[in-house]
C-alpha positions in Angstrom: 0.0 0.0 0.0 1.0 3.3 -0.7 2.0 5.7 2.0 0.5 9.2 2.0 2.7 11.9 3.4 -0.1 14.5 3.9 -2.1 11.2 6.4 0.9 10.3 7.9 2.2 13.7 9.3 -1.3 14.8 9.8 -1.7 11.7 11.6 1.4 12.8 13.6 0.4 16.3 14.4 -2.9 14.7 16.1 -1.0 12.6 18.3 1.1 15.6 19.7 -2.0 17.5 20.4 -3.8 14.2 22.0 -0.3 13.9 24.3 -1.0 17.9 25.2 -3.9 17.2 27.3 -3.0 15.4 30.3 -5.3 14.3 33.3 -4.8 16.3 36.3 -5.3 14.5 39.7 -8.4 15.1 41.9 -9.2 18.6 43.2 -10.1 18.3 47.3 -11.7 21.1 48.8 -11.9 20.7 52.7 -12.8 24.1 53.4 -10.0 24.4 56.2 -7.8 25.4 54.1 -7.9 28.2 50.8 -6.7 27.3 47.3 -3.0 27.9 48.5 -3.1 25.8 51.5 -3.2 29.0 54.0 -5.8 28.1 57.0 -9.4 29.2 56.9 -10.5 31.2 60.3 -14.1 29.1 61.6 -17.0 31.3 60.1 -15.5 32.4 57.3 -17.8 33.5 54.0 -16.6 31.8 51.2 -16.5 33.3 48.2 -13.2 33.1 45.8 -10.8 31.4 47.7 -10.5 28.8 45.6 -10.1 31.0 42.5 -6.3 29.4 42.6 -8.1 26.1 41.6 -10.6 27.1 39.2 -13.8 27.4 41.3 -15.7 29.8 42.8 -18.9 30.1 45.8 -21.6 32.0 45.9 -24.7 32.2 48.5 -28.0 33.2 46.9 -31.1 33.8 49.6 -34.3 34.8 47.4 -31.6 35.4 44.7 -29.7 38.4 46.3 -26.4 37.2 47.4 -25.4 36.7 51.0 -22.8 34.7 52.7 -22.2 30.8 53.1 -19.8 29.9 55.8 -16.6 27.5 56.3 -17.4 26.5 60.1 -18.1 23.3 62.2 -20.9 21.1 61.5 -23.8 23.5 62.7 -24.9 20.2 64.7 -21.8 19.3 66.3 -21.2 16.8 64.2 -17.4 15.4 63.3 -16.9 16.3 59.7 -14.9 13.6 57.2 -11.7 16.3 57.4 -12.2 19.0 60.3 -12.2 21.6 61.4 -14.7 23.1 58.7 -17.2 22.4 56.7 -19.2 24.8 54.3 -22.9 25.7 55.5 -25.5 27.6 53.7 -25.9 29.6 56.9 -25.0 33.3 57.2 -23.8 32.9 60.7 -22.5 29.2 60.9 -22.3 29.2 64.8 -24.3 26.2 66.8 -27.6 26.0 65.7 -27.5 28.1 62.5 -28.8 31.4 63.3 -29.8 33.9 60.8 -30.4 33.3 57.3 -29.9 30.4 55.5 -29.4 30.2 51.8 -31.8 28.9 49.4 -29.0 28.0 46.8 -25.5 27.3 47.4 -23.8 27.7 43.9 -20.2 26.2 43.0 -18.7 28.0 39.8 -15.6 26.4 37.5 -13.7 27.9 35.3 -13.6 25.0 33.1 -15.5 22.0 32.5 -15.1 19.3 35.6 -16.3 15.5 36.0 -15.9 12.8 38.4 -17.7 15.1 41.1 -18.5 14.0 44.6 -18.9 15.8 48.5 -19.6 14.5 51.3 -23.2 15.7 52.5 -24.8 16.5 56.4 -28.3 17.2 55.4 -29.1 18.0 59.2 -31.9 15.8 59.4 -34.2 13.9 57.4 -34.9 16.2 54.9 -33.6 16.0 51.1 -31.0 19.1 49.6 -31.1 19.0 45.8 -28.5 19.4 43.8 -28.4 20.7 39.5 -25.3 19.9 37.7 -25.0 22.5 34.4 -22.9 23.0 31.3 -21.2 26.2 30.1 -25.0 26.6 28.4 -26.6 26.3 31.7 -28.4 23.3 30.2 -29.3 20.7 32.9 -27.0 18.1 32.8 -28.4 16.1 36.3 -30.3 16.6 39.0 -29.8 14.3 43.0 -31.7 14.4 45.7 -30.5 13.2 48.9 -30.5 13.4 52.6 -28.0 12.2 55.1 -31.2 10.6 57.4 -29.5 12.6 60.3 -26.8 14.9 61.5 -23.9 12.2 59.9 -22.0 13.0 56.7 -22.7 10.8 53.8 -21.1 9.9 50.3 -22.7 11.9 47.2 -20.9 11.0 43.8 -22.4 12.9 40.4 -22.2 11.1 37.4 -22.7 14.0 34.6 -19.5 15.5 33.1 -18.7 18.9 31.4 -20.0 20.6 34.6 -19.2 24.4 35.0 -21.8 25.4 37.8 -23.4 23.1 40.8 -26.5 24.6 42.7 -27.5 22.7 46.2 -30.3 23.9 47.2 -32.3 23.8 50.2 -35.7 22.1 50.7 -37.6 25.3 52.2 -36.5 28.2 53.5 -35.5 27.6 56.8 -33.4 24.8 56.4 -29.6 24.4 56.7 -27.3 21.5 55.4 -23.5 20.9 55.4 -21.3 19.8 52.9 -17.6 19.0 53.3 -14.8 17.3 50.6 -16.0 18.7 47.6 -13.9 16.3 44.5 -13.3 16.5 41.3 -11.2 16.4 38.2 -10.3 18.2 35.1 -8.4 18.3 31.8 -4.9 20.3 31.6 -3.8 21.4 28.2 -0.2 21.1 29.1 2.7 23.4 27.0 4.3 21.6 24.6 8.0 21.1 25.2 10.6 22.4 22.8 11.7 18.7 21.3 7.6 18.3 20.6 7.9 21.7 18.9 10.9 20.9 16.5 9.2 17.5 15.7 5.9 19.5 14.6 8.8 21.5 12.2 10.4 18.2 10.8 7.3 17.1 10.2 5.7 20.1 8.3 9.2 20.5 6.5 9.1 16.5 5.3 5.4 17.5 4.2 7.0 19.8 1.9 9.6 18.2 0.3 7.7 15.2 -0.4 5.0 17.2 -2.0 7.2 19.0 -4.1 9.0 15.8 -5.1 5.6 13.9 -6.1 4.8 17.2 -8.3 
């Protein structure tokens, strides 16, 4: 069979960008400590301090913003990695007093898959969570309660997620959340020998084309 220079280096230019992506490991957020491992102070709002990492938090309460807290459990309870958790409370001391956020929303700056957290729904009740794409289309929706003030295992299975909305089931309820997990692609830099092979390879193109004319 007959080789075809214009296949073969093409063919060779889409294996270098294929080896340019590279799977990053996990993302943990623990919510003791910010995107750059510095220590997070017990009721603490949370907003962008884990910019570093590609995601940001916001607290919506009847869609104005207002603060979600890093904090201990509001029960008491012994959170998977301590000190903090993240409430949708306004004031995350004992108890929850104050407002409580209807919506809890997690932003990324990219798309992000293999999702889980580790949920205290503070009692029997269910918090909801919606999973989105960049379109806000909805990619899944879970519903789930702890059964009690204990933390319990929630894995997502949609991918391409760039926003996460856990919302409350009425108004006056608060829920906890700790370990938030999940991965992305990197687009890694190509190194200079990957570079000068993409030359060779565009240069052979040339010659051979010019030889077969």
């Amino acid at each position: 069979m007959k080789n075809h220079p214009i296949k073969n280096v093409l063919g060779s230019v889409a294996l270098l960008f294929a080896s340019s992506l590279t799977m990053a490991a996990p993302i943990v957020i623990n919510f003791d400590v910010d995107g750059l491992g510095s220590p997070i102070a017990p009721n603490t709002p949370i907003t962008d301090q884990y910019a570093s990492v590609g995601v940001t938090f916001l607290g919506l309460e009847d869609g104005a913003p207002v603060d979600i807290n890093a904090a201990p459990d509001p029960d008491g309870v012994t959170p998977p990695s301590g000190p903090n958790v993240l409430t949708n409370c306004a004031d995350a001391s004992l108890f929850c007093p104050g407002n409580r956020a209807d919506v809890v929303r997690i932003l990324f700056d990219m798309p992000v898959f293999d999702i889980s957290l580790q949920l205290d729904s503070l009692g029997g009740d269910s918090v909801t969570f919606n999973l989105y794409d960049a379109a806000d289309a909805l990619l899944e929706t879970l519903t789930i309660t702890s059964g009690s003030s204990v933390f319990v295992p929630v894995a997502f299975t949609a991918s391409d997620v760039r926003r996460i909305d856990g919302v409350q089931p009425n108004d006056g309820w608060a829920w906890a959340m700790d370990d938030l997990t999940f991965s992305r692609a990197e687009a890694s830099v190509p190194v200079p020998s990957t570079l000068l092979l993409f030359g060779l390879g565009l240069l052979g193109l040339g010659i051979r084309v010019r030889r077969t004319r």
